[in-house]
C-alpha positions as CSV (number, residue, x, y, z in Angstrom):
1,X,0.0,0.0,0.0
2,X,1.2,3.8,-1.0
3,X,1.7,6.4,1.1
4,X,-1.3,8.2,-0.5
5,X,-3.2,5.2,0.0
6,X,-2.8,5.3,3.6
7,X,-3.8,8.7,4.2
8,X,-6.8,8.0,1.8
9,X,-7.9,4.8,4.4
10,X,-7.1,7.8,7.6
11,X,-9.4,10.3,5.4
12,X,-11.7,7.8,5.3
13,X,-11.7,6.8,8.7
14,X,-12.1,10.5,9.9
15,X,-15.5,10.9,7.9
16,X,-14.4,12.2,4.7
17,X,-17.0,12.9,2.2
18,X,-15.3,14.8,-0.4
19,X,-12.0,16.4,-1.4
20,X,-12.2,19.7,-2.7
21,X,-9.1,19.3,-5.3
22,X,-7.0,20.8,-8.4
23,X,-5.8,19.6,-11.1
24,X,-3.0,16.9,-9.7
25,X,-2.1,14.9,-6.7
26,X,-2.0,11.4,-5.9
27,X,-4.1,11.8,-3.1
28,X,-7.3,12.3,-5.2
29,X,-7.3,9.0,-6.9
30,X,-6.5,7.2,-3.3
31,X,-9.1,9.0,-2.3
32,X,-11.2,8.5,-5.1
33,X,-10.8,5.0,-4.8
34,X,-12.4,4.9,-1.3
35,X,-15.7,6.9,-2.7
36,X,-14.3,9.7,-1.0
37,X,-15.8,12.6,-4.2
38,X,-13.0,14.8,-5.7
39,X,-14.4,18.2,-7.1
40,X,-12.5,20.1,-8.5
41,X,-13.0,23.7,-9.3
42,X,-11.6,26.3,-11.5
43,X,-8.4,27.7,-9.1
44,X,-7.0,26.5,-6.0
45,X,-8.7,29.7,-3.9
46,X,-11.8,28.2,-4.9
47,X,-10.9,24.5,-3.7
48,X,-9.9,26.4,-0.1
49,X,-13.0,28.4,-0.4
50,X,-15.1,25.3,-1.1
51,X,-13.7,23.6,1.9
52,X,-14.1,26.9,4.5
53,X,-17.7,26.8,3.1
54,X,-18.3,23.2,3.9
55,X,-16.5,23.2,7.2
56,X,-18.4,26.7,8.7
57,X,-22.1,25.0,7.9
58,X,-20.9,21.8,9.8
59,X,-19.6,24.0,12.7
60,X,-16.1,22.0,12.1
61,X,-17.6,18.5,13.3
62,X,-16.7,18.1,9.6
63,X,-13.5,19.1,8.2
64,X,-13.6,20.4,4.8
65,X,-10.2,18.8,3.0
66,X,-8.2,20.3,0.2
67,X,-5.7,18.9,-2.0
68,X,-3.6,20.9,-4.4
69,X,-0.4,20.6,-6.6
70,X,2.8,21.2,-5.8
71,X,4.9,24.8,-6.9
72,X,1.9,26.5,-8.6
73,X,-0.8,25.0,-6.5
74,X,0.3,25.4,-3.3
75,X,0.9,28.9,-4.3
76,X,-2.0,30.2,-5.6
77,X,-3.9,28.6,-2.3
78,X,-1.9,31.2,-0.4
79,X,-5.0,33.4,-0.5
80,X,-7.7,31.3,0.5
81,X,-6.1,29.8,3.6
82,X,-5.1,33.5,4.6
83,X,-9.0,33.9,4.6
84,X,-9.6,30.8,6.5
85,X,-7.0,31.0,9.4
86,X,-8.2,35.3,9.6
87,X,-12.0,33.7,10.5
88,X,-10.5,30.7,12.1
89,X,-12.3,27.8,10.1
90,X,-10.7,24.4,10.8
91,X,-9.7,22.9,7.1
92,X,-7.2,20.2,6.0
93,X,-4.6,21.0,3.2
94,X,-2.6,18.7,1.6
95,X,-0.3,20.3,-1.1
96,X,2.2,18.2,-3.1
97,X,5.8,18.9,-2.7
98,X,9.0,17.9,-3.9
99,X,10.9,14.8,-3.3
100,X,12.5,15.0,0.4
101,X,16.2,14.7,-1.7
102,X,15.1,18.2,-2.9
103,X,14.5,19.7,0.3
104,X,15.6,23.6,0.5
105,X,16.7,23.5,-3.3
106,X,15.4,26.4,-5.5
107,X,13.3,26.9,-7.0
108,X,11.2,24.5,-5.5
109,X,8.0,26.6,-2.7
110,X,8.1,24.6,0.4
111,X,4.2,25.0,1.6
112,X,5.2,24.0,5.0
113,X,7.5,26.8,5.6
114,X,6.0,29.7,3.6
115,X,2.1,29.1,5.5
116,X,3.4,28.8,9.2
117,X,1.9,32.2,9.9
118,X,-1.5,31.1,8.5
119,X,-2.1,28.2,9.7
120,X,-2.7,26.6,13.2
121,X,0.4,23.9,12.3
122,X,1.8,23.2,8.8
123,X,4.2,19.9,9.1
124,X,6.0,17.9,6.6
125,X,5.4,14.3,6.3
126,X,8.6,13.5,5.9
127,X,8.8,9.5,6.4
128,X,5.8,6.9,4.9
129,X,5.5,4.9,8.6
130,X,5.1,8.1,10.3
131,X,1.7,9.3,8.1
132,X,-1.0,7.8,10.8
133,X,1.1,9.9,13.2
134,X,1.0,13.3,11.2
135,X,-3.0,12.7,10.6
136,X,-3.5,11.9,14.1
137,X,-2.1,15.4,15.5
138,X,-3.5,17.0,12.6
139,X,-7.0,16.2,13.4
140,X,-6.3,16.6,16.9
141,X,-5.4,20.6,16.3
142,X,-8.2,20.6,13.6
143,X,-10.8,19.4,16.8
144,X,-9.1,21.2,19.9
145,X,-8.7,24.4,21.0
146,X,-9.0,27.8,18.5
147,X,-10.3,26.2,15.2
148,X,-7.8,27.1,12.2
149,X,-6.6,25.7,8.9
150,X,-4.2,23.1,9.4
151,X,-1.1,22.1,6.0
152,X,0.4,19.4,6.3
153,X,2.8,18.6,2.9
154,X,3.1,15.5,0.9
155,X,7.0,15.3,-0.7
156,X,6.4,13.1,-3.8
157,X,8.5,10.1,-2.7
158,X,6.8,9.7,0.3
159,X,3.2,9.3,-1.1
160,X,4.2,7.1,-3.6
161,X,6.6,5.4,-1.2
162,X,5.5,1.7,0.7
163,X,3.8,1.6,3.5
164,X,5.7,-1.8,4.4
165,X,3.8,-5.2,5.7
166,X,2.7,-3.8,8.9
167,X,-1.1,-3.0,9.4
168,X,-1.9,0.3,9.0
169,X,-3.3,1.1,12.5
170,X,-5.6,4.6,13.6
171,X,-8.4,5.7,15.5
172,X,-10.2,8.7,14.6
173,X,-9.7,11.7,17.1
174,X,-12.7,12.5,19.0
175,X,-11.7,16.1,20.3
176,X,-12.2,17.0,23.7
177,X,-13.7,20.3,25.2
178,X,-12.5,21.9,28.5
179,X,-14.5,23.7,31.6
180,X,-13.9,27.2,33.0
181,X,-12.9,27.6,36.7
182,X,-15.9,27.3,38.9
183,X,-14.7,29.7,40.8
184,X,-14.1,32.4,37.7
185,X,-17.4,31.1,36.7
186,X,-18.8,32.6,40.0
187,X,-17.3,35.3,39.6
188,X,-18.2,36.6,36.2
189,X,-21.7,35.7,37.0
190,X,-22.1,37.7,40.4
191,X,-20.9,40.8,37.6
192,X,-23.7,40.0,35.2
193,X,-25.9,40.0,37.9
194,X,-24.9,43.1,39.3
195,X,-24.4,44.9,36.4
196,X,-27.5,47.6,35.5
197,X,-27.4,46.7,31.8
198,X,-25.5,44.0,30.5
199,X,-24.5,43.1,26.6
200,X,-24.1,39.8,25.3
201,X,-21.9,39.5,22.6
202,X,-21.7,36.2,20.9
203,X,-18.8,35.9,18.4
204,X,-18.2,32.9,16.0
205,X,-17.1,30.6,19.0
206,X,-20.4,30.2,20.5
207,X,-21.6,29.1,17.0
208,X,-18.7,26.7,16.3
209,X,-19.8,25.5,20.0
210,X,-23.4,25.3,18.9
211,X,-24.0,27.3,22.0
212,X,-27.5,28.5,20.6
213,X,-29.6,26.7,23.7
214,X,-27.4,27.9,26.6
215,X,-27.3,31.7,24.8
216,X,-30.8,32.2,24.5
217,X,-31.2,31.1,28.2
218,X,-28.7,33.1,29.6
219,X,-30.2,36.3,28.1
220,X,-33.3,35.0,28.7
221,X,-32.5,34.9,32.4
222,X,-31.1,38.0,33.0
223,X,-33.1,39.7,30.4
224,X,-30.3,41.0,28.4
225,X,-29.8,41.8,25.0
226,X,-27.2,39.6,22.8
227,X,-25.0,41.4,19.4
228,X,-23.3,39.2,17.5
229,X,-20.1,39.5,15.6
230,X,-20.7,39.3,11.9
231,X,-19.1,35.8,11.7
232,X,-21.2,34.9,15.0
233,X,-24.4,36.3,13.4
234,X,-27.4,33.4,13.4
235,X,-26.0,32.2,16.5
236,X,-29.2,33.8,18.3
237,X,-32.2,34.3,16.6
238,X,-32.4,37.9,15.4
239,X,-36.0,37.4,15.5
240,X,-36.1,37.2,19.3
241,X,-37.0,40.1,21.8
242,X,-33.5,40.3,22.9
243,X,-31.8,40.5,19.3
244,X,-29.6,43.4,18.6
245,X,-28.5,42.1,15.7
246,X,-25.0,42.0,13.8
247,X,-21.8,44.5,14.2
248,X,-19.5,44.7,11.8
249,X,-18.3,47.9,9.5
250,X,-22.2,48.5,9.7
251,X,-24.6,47.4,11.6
252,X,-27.7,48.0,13.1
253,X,-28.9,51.1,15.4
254,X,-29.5,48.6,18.1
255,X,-26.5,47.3,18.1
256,X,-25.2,51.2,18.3
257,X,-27.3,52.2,21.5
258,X,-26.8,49.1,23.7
259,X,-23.1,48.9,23.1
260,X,-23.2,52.6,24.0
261,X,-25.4,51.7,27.2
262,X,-23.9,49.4,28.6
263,X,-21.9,49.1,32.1
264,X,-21.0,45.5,31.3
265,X,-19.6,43.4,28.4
266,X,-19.5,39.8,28.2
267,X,-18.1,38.4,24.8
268,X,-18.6,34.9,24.4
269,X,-16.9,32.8,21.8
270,X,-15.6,36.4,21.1
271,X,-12.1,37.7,20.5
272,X,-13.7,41.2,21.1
273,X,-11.4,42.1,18.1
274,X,-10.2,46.2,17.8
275,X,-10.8,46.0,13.9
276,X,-12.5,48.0,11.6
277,X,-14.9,44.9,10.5
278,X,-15.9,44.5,14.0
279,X,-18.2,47.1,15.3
280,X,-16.0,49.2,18.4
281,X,-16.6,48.8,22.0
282,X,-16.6,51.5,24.5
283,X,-13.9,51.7,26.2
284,X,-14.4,52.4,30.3
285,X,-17.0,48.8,30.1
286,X,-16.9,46.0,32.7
287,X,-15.8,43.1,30.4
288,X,-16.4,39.3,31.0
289,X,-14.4,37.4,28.1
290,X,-15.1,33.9,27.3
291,X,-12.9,31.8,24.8
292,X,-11.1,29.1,24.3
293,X,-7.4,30.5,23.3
294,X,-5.6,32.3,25.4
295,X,-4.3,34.1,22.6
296,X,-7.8,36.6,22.4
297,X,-7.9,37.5,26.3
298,X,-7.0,41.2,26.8
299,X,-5.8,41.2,23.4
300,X,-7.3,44.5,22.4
301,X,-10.4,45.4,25.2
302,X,-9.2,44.6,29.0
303,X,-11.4,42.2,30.4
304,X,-11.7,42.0,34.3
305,X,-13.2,38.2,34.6
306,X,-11.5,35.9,31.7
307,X,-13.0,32.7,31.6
308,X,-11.4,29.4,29.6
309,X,-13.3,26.9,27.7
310,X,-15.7,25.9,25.5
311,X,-18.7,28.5,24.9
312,X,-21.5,25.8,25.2
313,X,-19.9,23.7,28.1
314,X,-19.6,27.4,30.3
315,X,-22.3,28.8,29.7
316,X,-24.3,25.5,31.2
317,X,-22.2,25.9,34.2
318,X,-23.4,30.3,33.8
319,X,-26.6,29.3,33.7
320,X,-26.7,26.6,36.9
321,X,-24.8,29.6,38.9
322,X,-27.4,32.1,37.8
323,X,-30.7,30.3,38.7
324,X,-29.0,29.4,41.8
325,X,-28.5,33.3,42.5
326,X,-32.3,33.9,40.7
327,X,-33.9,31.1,41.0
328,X,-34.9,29.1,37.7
329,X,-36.6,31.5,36.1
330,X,-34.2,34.2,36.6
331,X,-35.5,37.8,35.4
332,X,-37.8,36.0,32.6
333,X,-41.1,38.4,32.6
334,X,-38.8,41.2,33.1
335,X,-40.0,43.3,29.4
336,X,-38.2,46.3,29.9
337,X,-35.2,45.9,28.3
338,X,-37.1,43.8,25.3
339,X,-39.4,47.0,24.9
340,X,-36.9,49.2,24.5
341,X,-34.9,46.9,22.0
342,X,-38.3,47.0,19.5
343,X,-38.7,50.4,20.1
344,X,-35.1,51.6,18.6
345,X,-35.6,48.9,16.0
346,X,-38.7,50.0,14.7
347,X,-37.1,53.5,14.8
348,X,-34.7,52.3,12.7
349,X,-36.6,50.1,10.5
350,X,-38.4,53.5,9.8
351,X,-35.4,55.2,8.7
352,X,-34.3,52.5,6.2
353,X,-37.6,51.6,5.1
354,X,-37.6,53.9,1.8
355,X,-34.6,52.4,1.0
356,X,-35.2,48.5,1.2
357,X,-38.7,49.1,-0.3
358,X,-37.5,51.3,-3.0
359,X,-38.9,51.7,-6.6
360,X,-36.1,53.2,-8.1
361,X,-34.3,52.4,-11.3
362,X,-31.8,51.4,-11.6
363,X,-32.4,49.3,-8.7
364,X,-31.3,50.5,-5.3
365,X,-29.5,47.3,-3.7
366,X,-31.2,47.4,-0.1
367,X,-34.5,46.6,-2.3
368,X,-33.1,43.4,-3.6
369,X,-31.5,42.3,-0.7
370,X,-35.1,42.7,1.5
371,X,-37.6,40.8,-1.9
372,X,-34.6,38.2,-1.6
373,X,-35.3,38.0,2.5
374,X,-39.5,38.0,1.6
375,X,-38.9,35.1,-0.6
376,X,-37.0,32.9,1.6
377,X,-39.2,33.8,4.8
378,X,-40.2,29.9,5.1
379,X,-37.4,27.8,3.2
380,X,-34.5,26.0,4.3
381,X,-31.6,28.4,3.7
382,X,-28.1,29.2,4.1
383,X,-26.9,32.8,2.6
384,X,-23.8,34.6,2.4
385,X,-22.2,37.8,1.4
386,X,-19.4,39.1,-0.1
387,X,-16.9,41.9,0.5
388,X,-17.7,45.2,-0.1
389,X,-21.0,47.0,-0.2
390,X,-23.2,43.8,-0.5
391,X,-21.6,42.6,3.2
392,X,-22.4,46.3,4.7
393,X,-26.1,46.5,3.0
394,X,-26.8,42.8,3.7
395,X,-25.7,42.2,7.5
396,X,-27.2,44.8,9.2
397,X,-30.9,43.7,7.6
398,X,-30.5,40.1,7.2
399,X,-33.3,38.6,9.9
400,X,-31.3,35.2,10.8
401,X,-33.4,33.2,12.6
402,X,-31.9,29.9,12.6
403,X,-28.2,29.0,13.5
404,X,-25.9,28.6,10.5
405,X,-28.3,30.2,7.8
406,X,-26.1,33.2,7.8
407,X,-22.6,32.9,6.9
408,X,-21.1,36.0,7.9
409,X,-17.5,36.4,7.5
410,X,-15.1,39.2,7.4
411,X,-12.0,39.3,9.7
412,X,-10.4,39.6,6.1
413,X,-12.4,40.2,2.8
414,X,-11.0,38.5,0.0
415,X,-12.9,39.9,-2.9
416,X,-15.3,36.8,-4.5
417,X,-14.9,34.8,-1.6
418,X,-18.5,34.1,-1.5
419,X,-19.5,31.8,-4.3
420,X,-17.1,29.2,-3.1
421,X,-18.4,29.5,-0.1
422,X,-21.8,29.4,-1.3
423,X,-20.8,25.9,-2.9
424,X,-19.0,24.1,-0.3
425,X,-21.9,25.0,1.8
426,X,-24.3,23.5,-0.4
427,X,-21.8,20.3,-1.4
428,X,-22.3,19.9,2.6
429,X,-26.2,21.1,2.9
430,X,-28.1,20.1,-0.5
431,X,-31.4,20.0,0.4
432,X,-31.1,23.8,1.2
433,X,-31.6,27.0,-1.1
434,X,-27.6,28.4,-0.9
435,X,-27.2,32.0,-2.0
436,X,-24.4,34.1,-2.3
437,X,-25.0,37.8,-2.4
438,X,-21.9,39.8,-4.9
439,X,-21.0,42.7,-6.7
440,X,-19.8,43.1,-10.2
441,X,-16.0,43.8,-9.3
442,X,-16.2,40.3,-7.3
443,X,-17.5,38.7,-10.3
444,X,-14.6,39.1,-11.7
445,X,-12.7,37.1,-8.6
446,X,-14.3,34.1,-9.2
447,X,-17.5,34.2,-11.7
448,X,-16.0,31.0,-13.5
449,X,-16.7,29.4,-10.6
450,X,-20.0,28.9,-12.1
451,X,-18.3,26.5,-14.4
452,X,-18.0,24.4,-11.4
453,X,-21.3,24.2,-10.0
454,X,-22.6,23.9,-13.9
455,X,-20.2,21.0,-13.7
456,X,-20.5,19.2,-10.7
457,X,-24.3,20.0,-10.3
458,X,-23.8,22.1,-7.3
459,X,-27.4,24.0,-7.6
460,X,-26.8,27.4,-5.8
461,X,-27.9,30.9,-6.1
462,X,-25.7,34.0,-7.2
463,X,-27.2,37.4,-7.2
464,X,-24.8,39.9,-8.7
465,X,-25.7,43.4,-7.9
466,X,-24.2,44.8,-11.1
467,X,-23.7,49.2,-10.8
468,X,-21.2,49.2,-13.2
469,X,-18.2,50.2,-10.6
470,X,-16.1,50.0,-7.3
471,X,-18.9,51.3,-5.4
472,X,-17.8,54.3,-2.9
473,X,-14.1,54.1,-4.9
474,X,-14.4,57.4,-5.9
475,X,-13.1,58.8,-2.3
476,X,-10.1,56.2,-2.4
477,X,-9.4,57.1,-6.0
478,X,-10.8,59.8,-6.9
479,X,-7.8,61.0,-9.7
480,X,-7.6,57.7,-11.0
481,X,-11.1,57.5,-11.8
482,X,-11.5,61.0,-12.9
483,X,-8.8,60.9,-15.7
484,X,-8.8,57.2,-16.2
485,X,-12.3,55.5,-15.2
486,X,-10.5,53.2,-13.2
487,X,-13.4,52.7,-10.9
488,X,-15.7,51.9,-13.7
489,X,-16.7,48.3,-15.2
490,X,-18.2,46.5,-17.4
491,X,-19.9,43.1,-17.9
492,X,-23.1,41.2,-19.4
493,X,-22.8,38.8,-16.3
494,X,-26.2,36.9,-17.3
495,X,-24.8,36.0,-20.4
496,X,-21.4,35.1,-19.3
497,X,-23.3,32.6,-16.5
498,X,-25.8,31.2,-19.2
499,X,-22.7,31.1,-21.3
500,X,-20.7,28.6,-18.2
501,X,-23.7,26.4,-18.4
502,X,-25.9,27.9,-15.2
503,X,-29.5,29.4,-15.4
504,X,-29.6,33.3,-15.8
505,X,-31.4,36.7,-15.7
506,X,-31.1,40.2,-16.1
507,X,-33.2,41.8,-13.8
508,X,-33.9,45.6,-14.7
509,X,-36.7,46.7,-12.7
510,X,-37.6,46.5,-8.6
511,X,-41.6,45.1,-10.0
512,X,-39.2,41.8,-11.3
513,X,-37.2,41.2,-8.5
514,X,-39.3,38.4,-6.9
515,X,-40.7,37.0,-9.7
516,X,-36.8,36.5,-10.6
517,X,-35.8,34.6,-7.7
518,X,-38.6,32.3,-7.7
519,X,-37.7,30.7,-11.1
520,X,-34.3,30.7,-10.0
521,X,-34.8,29.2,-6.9
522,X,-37.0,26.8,-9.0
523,X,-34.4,26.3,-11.3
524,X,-32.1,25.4,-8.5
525,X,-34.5,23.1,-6.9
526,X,-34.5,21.2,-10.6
527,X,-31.1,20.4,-10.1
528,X,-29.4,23.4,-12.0
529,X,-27.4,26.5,-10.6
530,X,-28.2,30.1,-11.3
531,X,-27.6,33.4,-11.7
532,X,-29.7,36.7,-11.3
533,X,-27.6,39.9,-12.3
534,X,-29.9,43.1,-10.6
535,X,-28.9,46.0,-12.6
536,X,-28.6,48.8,-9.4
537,X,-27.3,52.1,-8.5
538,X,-24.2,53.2,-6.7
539,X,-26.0,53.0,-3.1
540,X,-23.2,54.9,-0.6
541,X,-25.4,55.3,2.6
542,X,-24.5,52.6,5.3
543,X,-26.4,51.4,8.5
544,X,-23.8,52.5,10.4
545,X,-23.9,54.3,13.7
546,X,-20.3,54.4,15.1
């Protein structure tokens, strides 16, 4: 048995569905061999993308797993593990390498050594009997601790090498999740308790926890309202009482007032993250800080009471120390704070309203994005943005009422990022509608992508808001654009996506918007991916309130 072989049976072992792969490695026909599905799509960002998409639906109890070339394809991967390790998704990568006997020669790229600062661990197999070992501690820092891409390199003579007589022995890593102190624990609740208005602010820990239960009753308890970051947003239901919504570069009013209100922070599953995607915190707050690397405590906001461990497994121990203090139903009946959460919504709402209902033309983008929300009221979805404008109109208006049919990202914002995404989500969830929300300019990323789905019958939704530029460019470069359009574009993106083999419209008019994602949804539901490019204007205004 070959060293490829071997890690095939391991892959195998661990639950492996699919291998997200391009164009050449011996792992994919080992692989392929076991039923384990290569798809390949059109660049090696994409297979990354694919596999961040697939792992962030499963809250990493399934790995997403790459496998790329060596030289070229482990360079041009660069990118979309960059994005992965900036929003911490757990993902394997396998790139090929060169023989061990060309270790350190140019001009060969050593992956192992070039993606140590974007990965959790990236190792070299260096020897075929030591390959159950390398998988076993990869899967162990793939299922403990801070999630985060981990690499591990496959030199060419050792994946083709013999694996020897001896029986190839593993078991598959089960992970294990840790406690907080009982008496931090204490602690941080006897705050909470005693603050006068507490904020709950659930970042994409709690959801990789699957923390949703033990949030809800926690706020529920003390009556307090829960943010979420915008990679934790669906992690509470933004249809409850208590929902603030998202925070990111925009975000909603709510979101605004509270953070602004409030004598008491507690970010769980949070790294509570001074960043300009991440909406700011006040400083001169009371700060509980719940996570599971120590690497995120104090880093940017001080935090008086830091608590280790897993967001689910503390907050059950949170919510036995607060109904001991409160008794079990806590401060449940306690509307105050709910009534003054819908009344600087509907405030809000109000002041957006002209916008998301809209009937200009060219289409204004807030329009499309609320017909899209109207339409998928009572399916089974999962939706994503991109960067840009469509992540700062969509967030902050996005009603995510169920965990993991949001996938909010954004610690970095690799242009196009969302249509992989979009299809490793739905490679892992295909009985759901998957959309992916872009502009024009990311089009151009990754629009071939489309090839892929066509290809592998990977039946998603795009929805290219198409104003014919860089949206808001014109205050970054404003000369450029002036004497040299460099801000403008140009594309017939419906006839490029008919063209790769998906369904496609143009939509022109707000009155067609609906009708327009109902046969593409219907066309996805036949089996067939699809396209909608919404012709709309140059929309600057943001929700944002910081």
């Amino acid at each position: 048995m070959k060293g490829a072989s071997v890690i095939a049976q391991i892959l195998k072992k661990e639950g492996a569905e699919c291998l997200f792969c391009f164009p050449v490695n011996q792992l994919i026909d080992a692989a392929a061999e076991l039923d384990i599905r290569p798809i390949m799509p059109c660049t090696e960002r994409a297979v990354v993308g694919m596999a961040d998409g697939y792992t962030r639906v499963n809250n990493g109890k399934k790995i997403g797993i790459c496998a790329v070339q060596q030289g070229p394809g482990a360079e041009n991967a660069f990118g979309g593990v960059a994005q992965a390790y900036s929003d911490s998704t757990p993902i394997l990568i396998f790139p090929g390498a060169p023989p061990e006997s060309q270790l350190g020669t140019p001009p060969h790229f050593e992956a192992f050594l070039n993606y140590q600062r974007i990965t959790k661990w990236s190792g070299r197999i260096n020897r075929v009997d030591r390959i159950p070992d390398f998988l076993r501690r990869a899967f162990t820092y793939l299922r403990v601790g801070r999630p985060g891409p981990v690499l591990l390199d496959l030199p060419a003579d050792v994946i083709t090498a013999d694996f020897g007589g001896a029986e190839m022995s593993y078991a598959p890593v089960k992970g294990t999740k840790g406690m907080a102190d009982p008496q931090a624990v204490k602690a941080a609740v006897k705050a909470l308790i005693g603050a006068k208005k507490p904020i709950l602010h659930a970042g994409i820990g709690a959801l990789y926890a699957e923390a949703w239960d033990e949030l809800r009753e926690v706020a529920e308890l003390l009556q307090a309202p829960v943010m979420t970051t915008l990679p934790g947003k669906s992690v509470f239901p933004e249809d409850h009482p208590l929902s603030l919504g998202c925070g990111g570069l925009a975000g909603s009013r709510t979101v605004a007032h509270f953070l602004a209100e409030a004598d008491l922070i507690f970010g769980i599953g949070s790294s509570l993250s001074n960043w300009i995607f991440a909406a700011p915190i006040p400083k001169g707050k009371i700060a509980i800080q719940l996570t599971i690397d120590e690497r995120d405590l104090n880093k940017d906001y001080p935090a008086e009471f830091l608590l280790m461990g897993d967001a689910k497994l503390v907050l059950s121990q949170m919510i036995e120390e607060i109904t001991r203090e409160l008794g079990r139903n806590g401060r449940k009946g306690d509307d105050r704070i709910a009534k003054e959460v819908r009344s600087i919504k509907a405030k809000w709402l109000d002041e957006w309203m002209p916008k998301l209902t809209s009937e200009e033309n060219p289409i204004n983008p807030y329009r499309v994005i609320w017909d899209l929300q109207s339409v998928l009221e009572n399916e089974e979805y999962i939706v994503t943005h991109d960067a840009g404008s469509p992540r700062d109109q969509m967030a902050p208006f996005w009603i995510a009422k169920k965990p993991n049919s949001y996938i909010g990202w954004g610690k970095s914002t690799h242009l196009g990022y969302s249509l992989p995404l979009a299809l490793g989500a739905k490679v892992a969830r295909p009985e759901k509608i998957v959309v992916n929300v872009m502009g024009d300019a990311a089009f151009g990323m990754s629009g071939t992508e489309l090839a892929t789905a066509s290809r592998n019958k990977i039946a998603t939704l795009t929805i290219v808001l198409n104003n014919s530029c860089l949206g808001g460019y014109d205050k970054h470069i404003p000369v450029a654009s002036r004497r040299f359009g460099m801000r403008f574009l140009q594309g017939e993106y419906s006839k490029a996506a008919e063209a790769l083999g998906t369904y496609a419209e143009r939509i022109d008019a707000p009155r067609e918007i609906i009708p327009g994602i109902k046969r593409a949804i219907k066309a996805t539901q036949e089996g067939r991916p699809a396209l909608l490019e919404m012709i709309t204007k140059e929309e600057i205004p943001l929700s944002k309130y910081w």
